[in-house]
N, C-alpha and C positions, 0 to 999 in steps of 0.2 A: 744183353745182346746188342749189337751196335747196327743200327738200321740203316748206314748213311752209306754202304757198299762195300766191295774191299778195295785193295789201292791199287786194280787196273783199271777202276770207273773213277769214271771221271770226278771231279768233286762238287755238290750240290753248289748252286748259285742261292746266295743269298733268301733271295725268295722263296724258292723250293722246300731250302731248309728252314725258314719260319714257318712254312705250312705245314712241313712234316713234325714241327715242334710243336702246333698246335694239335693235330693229331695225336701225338704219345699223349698229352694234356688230358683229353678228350677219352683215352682209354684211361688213365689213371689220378686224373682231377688234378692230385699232386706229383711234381717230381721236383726232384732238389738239384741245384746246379750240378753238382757230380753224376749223378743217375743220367742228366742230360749231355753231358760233357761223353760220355759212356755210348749214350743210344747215337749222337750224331756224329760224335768221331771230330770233335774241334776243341779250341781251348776253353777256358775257363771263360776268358776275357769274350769270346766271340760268340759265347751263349749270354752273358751276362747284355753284349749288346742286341742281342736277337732281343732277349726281354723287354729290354727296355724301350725296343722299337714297336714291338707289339702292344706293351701296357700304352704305347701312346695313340694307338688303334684303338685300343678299347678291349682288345681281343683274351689279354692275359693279364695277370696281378703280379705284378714280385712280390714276393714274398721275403721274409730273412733266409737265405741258404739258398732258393729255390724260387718255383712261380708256382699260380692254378691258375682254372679258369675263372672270369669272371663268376657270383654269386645270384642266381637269380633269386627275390625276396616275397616269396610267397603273401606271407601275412604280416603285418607287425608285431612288438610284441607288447605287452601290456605296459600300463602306465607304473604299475609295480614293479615288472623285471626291468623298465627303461632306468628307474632311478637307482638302481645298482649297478649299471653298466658303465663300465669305464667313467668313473667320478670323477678322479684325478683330471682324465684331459678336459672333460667339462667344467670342470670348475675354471680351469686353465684359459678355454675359450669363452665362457661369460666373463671371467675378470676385465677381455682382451675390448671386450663387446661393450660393455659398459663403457670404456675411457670414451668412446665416439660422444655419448648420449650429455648432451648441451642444457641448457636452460632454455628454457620458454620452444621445447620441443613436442611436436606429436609423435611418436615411436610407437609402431607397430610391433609386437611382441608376439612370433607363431606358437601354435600349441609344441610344448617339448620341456623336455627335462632342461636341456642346455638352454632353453631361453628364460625357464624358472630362473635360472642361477643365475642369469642377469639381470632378472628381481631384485633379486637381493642382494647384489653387487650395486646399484645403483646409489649415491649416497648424494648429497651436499647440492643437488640441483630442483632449480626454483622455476616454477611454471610449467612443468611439467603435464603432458598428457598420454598415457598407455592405452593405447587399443588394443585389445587379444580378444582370440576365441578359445584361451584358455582359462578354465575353472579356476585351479591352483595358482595360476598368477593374478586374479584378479581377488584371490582370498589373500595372496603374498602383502601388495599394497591395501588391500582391507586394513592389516594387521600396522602397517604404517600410518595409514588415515592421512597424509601430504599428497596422498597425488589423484590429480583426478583419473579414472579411471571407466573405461568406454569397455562392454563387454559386446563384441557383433551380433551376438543372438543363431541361430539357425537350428540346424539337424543334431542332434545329442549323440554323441560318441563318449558312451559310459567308459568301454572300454581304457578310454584314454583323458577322460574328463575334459572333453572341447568338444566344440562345435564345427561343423563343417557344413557343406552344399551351398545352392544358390540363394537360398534367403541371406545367410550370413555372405557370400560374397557380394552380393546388392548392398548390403551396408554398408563395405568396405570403398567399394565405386563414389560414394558420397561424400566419402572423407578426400581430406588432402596431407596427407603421412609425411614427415619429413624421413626418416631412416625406418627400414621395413628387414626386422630380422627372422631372417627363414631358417626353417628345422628340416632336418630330412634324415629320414630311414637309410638310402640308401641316393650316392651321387659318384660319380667322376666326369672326366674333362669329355668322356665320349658320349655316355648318354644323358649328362646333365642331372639333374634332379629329379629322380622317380618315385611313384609310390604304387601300392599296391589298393589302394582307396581312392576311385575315381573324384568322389565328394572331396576329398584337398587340394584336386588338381585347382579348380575352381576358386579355394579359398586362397591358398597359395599367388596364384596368378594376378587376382583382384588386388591383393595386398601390395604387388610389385607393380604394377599398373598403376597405383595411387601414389605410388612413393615416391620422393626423389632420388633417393638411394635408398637401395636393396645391400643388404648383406648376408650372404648364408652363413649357417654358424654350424657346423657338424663335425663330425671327431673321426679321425682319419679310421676307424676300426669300422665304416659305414663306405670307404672309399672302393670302388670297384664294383662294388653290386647295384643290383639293379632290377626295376619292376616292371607291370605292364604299362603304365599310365603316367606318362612324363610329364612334370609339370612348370619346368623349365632348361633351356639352356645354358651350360655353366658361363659362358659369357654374356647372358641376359643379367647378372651381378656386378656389381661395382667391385667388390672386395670378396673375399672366401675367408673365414676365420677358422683354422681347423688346429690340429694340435702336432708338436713336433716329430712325434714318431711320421708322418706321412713318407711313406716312402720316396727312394730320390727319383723315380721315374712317373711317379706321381706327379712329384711338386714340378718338374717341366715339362708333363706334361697340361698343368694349369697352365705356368707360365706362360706356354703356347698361347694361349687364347687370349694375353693379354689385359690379366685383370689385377688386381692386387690381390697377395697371398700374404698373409696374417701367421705363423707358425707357434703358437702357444704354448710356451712353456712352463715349469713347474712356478709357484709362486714366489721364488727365488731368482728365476730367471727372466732377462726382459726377452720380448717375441720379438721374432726374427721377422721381417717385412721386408717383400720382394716385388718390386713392378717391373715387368718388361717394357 
């Protein structure tokens, strides 16, 4: 049914009809550019730019074909289903993540599967120090025995084998981190880096507050959603390392904020990097 009137009313202004496009959203989560092209009565081209005006809001996602709404994120999900979750692009983004890391570096390493894999992507560098508040990567360079290795201590998250709350962020406050790589459940350009675990806003934060540079490292299948407990602004980053599927209303949408965007390709291909 096409919602936009018949052709002796007049024809919605731009605005209207982004609002009335978030609305059909809203009754039915998803619709695919044709279904939309249908309900407002405009081209292909002039919903494809509605979307892309909105996803720059924060309001809508493109999708392939189509959009929804952003994804509110409830809970996370275990340290067992994380590390089967889109492998490929993580492997893609700790390869990208590792080239940064120097000799005679302090590197902050957040709890995550994607920062695991920059564990063990790290190779041929000398003086090295990793701070994490994760288990697993402090068992990863166990297993290497080269690096010194600072584990922050605090609140035990079984769940996810780290640490988190304010004991472990007081530790972090004491350090002085040259590159500080951050993990996240759920990010974009609107509401930054969210979580659904007040305890990592605090770890999170400390770590970037100690750093000289921050990098986020998260895999575009996390882009668009979003939780109660924001634990930074996506321009509070130096760099974003994510992977190349990122949608293209995504990527300028980063753009926008003016940071560098990192795009991670398969291990075949070299990542795309874009500064505004």
């Amino acid at each position: 049914m096409t919602t936009s009137g018949t052709d002796d009313e007049a024809p919605l202004i731009p605005d209207q009809r982004r609002e009335l496009l978030v609305r059909l959203l809203r009754s039915e989560r998803v619709l695919s550019v044709h279904q939309l092209t249908e309900a407002l009565g405009v081209s292909h081209m002039t919903v494809r730019r509605d979307i892309s005006a909105l996803e720059g809001e924060g309001r809508v996602l493109a999708i392939p074909g189509g959009a929804r709404l952003p994804t509110r994120v409830g809970a996370e999900p275990s340290r067992a289903d994380k590390s089967v979750m889109e492998a490929p692009q993580k492997a893609a983004i700790a390869r990208e993540a590792a080239r940064l890391v120097r000799d005679d570096m302090v590197v902050y390493l957040d709890a995550g599967t994607t920062t695991l894999g920059i564990a063990g992507r790290i190779e041929g560098v000398n003086g090295l120090t990793v701070v994490t508040n994760d288990f697993a990567i402090v068992e990863e360079f166990g297993l290497l025995g080269e690096v010194e290795t600072v584990h922050i201590g605090g609140q035990v998250e079984y769940a996810n084998r780290s640490t988190i709350g304010l004991l472990a962020a007081n530790t972090l406050r004491g350090l002085n981190i040259d590159i500080a790589f951050i993990s996240a459940s759920s990010w974009s350009a609107h509401h930054g880096v969210t979580t659904p675990v007040p305890g990592k806003v605090e770890v999170k934060t400390a770590a970037m507050d100690s750093a000289s540079v921050a990098v986020l490292v998260a895999d575009s299948s996390k882009y668009g959603s979003f939780s109660m407990y924001r634990a930074a602004e996506l321009r509070s980053f130096s760099s974003v390392i994510t992977d190349s599927t990122l949608s293209d209303g995504a990527v300028e949408s980063v753009r926008s904020l003016g940071i560098e965007l990192v795009l991670a390709d398969d291990e075949n291909e070299p990542a795309q990097t874009d500064r505004t």
